[in-house]
C-alpha positions in Angstrom: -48.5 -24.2 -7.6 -47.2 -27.7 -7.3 -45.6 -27.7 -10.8 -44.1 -23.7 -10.3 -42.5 -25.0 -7.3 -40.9 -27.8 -8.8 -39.6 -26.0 -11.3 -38.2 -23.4 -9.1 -36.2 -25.9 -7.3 -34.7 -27.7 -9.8 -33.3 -24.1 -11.1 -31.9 -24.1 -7.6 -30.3 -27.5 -7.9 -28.7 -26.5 -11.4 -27.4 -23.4 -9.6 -26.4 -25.1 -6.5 -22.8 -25.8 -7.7 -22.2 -22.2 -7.4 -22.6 -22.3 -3.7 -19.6 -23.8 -3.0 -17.2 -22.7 -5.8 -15.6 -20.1 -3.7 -14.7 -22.2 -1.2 -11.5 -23.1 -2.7 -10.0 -20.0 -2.9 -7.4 -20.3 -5.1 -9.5 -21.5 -8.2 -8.3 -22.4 -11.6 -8.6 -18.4 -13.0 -6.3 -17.7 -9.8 -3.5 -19.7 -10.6 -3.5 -19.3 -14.3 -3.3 -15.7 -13.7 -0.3 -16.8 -10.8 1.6 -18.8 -13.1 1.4 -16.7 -16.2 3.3 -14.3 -14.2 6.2 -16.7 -12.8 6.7 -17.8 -16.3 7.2 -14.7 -17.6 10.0 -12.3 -17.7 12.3 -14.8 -16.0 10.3 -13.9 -12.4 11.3 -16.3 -9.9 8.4 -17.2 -7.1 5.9 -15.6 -5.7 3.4 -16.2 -2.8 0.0 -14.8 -2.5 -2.5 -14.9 0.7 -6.0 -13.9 0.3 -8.9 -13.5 2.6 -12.4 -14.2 1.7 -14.6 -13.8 4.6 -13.5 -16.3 7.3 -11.6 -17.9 4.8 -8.2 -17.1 4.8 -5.3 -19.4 2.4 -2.2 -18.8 1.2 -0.7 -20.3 -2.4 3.4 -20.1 -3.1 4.3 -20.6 -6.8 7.8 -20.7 -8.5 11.1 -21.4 -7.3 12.6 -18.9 -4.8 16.1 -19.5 -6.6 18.6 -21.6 -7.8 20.3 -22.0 -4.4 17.1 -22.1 -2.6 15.1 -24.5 -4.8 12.0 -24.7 -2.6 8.1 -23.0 -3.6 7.4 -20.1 -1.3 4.9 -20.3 1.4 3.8 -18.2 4.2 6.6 -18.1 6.2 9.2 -17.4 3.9 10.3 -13.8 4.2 10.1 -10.8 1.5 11.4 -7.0 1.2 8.4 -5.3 1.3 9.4 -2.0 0.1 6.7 1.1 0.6 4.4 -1.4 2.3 6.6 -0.7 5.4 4.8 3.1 4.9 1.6 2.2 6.2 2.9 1.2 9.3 4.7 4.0 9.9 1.7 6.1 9.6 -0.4 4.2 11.6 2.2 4.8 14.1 1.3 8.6 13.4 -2.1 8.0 14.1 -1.5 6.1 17.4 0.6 9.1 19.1 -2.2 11.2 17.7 -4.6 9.3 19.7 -2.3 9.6 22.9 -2.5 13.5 22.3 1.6 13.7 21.3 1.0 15.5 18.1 -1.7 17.6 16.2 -2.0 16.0 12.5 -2.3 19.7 11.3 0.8 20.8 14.0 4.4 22.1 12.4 7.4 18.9 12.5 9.3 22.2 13.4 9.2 21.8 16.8 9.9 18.1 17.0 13.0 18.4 15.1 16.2 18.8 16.9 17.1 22.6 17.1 20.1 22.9 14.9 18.0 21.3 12.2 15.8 23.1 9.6 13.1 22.1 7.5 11.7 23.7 4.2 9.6 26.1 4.1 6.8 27.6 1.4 7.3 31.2 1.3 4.1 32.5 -0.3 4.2 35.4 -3.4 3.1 38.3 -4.5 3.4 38.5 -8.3 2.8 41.7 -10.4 2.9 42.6 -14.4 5.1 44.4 -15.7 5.0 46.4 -18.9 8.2 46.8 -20.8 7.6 50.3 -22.3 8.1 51.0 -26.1 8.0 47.3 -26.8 5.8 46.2 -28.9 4.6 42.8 -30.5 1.8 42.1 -32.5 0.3 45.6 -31.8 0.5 44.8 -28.2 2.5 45.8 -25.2 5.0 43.3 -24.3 4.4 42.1 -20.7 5.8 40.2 -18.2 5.0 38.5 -14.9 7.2 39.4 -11.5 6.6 37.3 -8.5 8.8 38.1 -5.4 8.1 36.9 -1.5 5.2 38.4 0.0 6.3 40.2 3.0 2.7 40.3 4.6 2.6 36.4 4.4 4.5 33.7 7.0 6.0 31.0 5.5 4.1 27.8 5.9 5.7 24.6 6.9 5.4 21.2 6.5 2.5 19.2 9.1 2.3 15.9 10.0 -0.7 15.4 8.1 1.0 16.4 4.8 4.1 13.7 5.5 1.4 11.1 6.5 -0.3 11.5 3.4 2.2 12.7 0.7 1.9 16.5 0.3 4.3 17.9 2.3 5.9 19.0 -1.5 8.9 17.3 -0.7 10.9 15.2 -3.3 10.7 10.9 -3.4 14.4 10.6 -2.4 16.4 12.9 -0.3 17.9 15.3 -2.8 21.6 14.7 -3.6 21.4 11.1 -3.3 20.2 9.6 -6.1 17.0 9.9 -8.4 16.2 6.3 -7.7 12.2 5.4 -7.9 11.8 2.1 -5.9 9.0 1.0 -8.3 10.8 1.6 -11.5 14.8 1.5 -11.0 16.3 -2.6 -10.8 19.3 -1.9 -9.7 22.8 -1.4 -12.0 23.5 2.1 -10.3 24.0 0.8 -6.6 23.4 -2.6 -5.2 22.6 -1.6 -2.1 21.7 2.4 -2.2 20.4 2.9 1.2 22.8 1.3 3.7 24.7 3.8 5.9 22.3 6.5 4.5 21.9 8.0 8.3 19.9 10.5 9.5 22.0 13.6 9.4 22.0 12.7 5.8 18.5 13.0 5.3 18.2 16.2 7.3 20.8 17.4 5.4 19.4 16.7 2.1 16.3 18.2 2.9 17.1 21.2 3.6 18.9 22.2 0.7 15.0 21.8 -1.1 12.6 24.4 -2.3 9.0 23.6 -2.0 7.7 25.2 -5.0 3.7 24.8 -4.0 2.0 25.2 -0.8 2.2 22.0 1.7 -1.0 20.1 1.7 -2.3 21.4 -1.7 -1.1 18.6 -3.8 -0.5 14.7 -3.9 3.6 13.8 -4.5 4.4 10.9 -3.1 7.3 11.3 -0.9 9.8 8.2 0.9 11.8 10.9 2.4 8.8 12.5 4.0 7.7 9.2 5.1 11.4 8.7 6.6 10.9 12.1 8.3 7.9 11.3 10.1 9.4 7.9 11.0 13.0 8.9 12.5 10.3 12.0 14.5 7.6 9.4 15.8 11.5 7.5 17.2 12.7 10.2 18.3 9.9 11.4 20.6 9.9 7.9 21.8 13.8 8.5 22.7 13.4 4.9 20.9 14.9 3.5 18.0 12.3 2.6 14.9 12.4 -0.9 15.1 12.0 -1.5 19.2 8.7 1.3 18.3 7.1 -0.7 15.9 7.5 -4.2 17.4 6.1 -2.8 20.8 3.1 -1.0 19.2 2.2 -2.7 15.8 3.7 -5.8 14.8 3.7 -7.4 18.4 0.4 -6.9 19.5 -1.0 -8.0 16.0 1.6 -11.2 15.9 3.7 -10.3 13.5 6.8 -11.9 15.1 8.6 -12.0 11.2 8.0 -8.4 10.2 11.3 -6.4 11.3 13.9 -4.3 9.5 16.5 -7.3 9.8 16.6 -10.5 9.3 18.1 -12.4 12.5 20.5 -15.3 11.9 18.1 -17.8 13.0 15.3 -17.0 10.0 17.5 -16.5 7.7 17.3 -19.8 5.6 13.7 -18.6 5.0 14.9 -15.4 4.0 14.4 -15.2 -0.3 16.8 -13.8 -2.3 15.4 -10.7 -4.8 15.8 -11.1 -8.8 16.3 -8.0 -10.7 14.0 -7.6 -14.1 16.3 -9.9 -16.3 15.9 -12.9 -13.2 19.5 -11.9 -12.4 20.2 -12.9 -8.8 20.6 -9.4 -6.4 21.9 -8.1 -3.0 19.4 -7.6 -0.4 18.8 -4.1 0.1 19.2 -2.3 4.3 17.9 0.8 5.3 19.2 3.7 8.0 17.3 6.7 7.7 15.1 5.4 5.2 13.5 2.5 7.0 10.1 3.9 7.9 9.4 4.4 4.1 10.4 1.2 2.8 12.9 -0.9 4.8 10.1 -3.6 6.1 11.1 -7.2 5.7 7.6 -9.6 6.4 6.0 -13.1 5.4 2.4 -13.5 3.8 1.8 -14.5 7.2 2.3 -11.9 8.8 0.9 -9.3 6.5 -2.5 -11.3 5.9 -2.6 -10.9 10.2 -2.5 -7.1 9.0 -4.7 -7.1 6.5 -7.1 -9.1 9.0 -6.5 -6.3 11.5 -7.6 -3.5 8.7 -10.7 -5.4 8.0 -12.2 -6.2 11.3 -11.8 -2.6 13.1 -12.8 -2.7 16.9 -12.7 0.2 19.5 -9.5 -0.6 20.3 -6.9 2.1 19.4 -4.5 0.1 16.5 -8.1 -0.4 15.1 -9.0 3.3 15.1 -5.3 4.3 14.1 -6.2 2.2 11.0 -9.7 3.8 10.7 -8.0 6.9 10.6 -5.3 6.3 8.2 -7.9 4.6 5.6 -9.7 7.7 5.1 -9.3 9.2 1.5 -8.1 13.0 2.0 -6.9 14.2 -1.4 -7.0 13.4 -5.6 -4.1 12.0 -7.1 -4.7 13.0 -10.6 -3.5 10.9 -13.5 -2.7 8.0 -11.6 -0.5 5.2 -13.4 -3.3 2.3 -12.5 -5.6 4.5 -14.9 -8.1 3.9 -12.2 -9.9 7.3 -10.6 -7.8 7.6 -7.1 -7.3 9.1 -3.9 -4.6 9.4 -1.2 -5.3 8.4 2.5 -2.5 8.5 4.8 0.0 6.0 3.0 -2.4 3.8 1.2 -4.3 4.5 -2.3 -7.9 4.4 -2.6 -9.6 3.0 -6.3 -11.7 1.8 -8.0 -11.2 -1.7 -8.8 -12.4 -1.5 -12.1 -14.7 0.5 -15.1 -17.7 -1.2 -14.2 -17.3 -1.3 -10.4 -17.5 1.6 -8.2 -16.6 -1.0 -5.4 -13.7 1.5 -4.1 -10.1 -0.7 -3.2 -7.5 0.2 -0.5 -4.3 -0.9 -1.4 -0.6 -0.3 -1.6 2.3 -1.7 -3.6 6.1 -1.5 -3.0 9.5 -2.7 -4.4 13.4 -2.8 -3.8 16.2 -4.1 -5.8 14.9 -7.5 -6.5 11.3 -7.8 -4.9 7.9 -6.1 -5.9 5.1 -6.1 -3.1 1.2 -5.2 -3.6 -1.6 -5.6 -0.9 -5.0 -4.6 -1.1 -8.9 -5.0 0.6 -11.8 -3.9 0.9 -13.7 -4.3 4.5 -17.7 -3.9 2.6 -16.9 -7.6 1.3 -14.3 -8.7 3.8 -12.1 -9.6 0.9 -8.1 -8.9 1.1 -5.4 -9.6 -0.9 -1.2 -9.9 -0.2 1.1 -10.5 -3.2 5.3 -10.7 -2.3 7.5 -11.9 -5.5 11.6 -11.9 -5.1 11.2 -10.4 -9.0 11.3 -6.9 -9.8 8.8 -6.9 -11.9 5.5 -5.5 -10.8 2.7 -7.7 -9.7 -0.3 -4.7 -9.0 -1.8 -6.0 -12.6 -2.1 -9.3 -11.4 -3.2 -8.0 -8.0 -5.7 -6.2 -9.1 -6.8 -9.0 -11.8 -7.2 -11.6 -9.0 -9.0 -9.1 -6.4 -11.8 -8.2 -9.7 -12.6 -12.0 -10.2 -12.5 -12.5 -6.5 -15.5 -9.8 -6.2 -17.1 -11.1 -8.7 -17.3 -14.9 -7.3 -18.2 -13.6 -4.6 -21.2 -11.5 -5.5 -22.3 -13.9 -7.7 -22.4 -16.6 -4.8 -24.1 -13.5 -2.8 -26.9 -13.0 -5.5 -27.6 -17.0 -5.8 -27.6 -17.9 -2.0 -30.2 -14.8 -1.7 -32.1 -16.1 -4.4 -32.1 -19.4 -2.4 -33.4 -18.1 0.7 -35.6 -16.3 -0.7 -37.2 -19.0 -2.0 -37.4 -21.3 0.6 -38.9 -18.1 3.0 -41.7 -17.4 0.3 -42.8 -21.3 0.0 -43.0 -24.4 1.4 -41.4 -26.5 -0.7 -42.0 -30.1 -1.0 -39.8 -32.6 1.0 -39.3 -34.8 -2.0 -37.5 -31.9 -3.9 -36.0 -30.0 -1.0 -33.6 -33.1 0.4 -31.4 -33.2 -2.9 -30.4 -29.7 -2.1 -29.6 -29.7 1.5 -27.8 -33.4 0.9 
């Protein structure tokens, strides 16, 4: 028993390296997969902030630009893009609590009254037979679908802006067809300033929704908008002053605002469009509650934090509540199998792991955003780059080796107290290991 004993314990000694090998978060693997992406593609800087536990730490790497020739850190200050969405539904899910809305309750009536929303008028189709035609030996035939008078028509909820399938478009029609996570820029340096309100209502209603609302996943910033400028409006408050007195405040987020003030704004990074081309930042009206959000790593690991550890409170159960997966979204562009919650994505982080990721990315002009977690492992992850090149790849790259150290360091510290419950081990081999 003697010699079994020793020689379980020195496999625990050779092992014991492992232990502690996550405790320096940002790891060789970490920042080779960091740097390979700042010296690519003429990207500028980047910052990233992970959590691990109780561990939380926060790497910069890069230059923010040639007039501000200093590495990111946690306090410098990002466009966010659709990472602003997130908020603005857990807004939703706040006044939910409070008993202002219904999720599954019309906008209609919270809209003012010379506005009007689109509607799904349902059909009744029928075939017709074009007589004397024929083709093939066959009747020709065709399909007539016309509105159904015995049917209302359905309109949009606040469950279907919340989590993109209310059926209406990305961008307000009329205004541009630009995609936040693909366009860089040559069109319009700045495409959302002075886009007001009346604009967006405007836009909207000129729209056909061609499928029923809440049947199907489209992801939305003007029905993100929608539900933003209602959630101010019922406050008789603008955006901004509702978010800093029921999210960002109360969680700390004192940098994490639709402007910039004067005061920060020497910590404020300039954006790079694809090419590394220095661009304009970009300011939001209407649009603001979809992606106008301007935060630090700081501030959005305090919200990542906030996601992780959920209390009783009610920002904790307005998070529960907008984590929850509610429909497919087939053939999604990560390749992964995913579904939509309210604002955030829900995957799987990779082939062989069913460990399921929420997470969210976002972009402007000149900055590309991605934050993920997942509370089973308390693990989270922030990425903000002033490049408009995507960093999810590399988001997603660093969260998979993350797991893994992680449950490797799981499986050997279990293997270690498993050990030490099953035997008594010797004193003369046991003191190496705790020293």
């Amino acid at each position: 028993m003697e010699s079994k004993t020793m020689i379980k314990v020195m496999v625990l000694i050779g092992l014991l390296p492992f232990l502690t090998y996550g405790q320096g978060i940002f790891d060789q693997k970490v920042d080779k997969i960091a740097e390979k992406y700042v010296n690519k593609h003429k990207n500028r800087s980047m910052v990233i902030g992970i959590i691990d536990g109780e561990t939380v730490d926060v790497k910069g790497y890069g230059h923010v630009s040639q007039l501000q020739d200093f590495t990111p850190n946690e306090h410098t200050i990002f466009e966010i893009g659709e990472l602003s969405s997130v908020f603005t539904t857990s807004m939703l899910m706040l006044e939910v609590q409070k008993g202002s809305f219904a999720l599954d309750e019309s906008i209609n009536t919270y809209l003012p009254s010379d506005i009007r929303m689109p509607v799904y008028q349902p059909f009744v189709c029928h075939i017709e037979t074009e007589m004397g035609v024929v083709a093939a030996g066959h009747e020709r035939v065709r399909m007539v679908c016309e509105p159904d008078p015995y049917q209302m028509p359905l309109s949009v909820s606040f469950c279907d802006l919340a989590s993109h399938t209310s059926g209406l478009p990305n961008t307000p029609h009329g205004l541009n067809s630009w995609n936040p996570l693909r366009w860089t820029g040559k069109q319009s340096k700045d495409p959302y300033n002075a886009y007001s309100r009346s604009a967006l209502y405007e836009h909207l209603y000129g729209y056909v929704l061609s499928l029923p609302p809440g049947s199907f996943y489209q992801y939305s910033e003007a029905g993100v908008a929608l539900l933003g400028n209602i959630l101010a409006d019922y406050n008789y408050k603008p955006y901004a002053e509702l978010l800093r007195e029921n999210l960002t405040y109360p969680l700390g987020m004192f940098d994490t605002d639709i402007e910039v003030p004067a005061s920060k704004s020497n910590r404020f990074a300039g954006g790079h469009d694809r090419k590394g081309k220095l661009t304009e930042h970009w300011h939001y009206e209407a649009m603001a509650p979809a992606a106008g959000l301007r935060s630090t790593a700081g501030d959005m690991l305090r919200f990542l934090r906030a996601n992780l550890e959920l209390g009783e409170d009610p920002i904790s159960e307005a998070f529960r509540q907008v984590q929850q997966p509610r429909i497919d979204v087939p053939k999604h562009k990560t390749g992964r199998f995913t579904m939509g919650a309210y604002g955030w994505f829900v995957s799987l982080l990779s082939e062989k792991s069913n460990l399921p990721i929420t997470w969210i990315n976002g972009g402007t002009g000149g900055f590309r955003s991605f934050m993920a977690f997942n509370r089973d492992r308390n693990i989270a992850i922030v990425i903000l780059s002033n490049s408009a090149n995507s960093v999810d790849k590399i988001g997603f790259e660093i969260l998979e080796h993350l797991v893994e150290q992680k449950d490797h360091r799981f499986v050997i510290e279990s293997i270690f107290d498993e050990e030490l419950n099953q035997e008594k081990i010797p004193e003369i081999y046991f003191l190496p290991v705790r020293s």
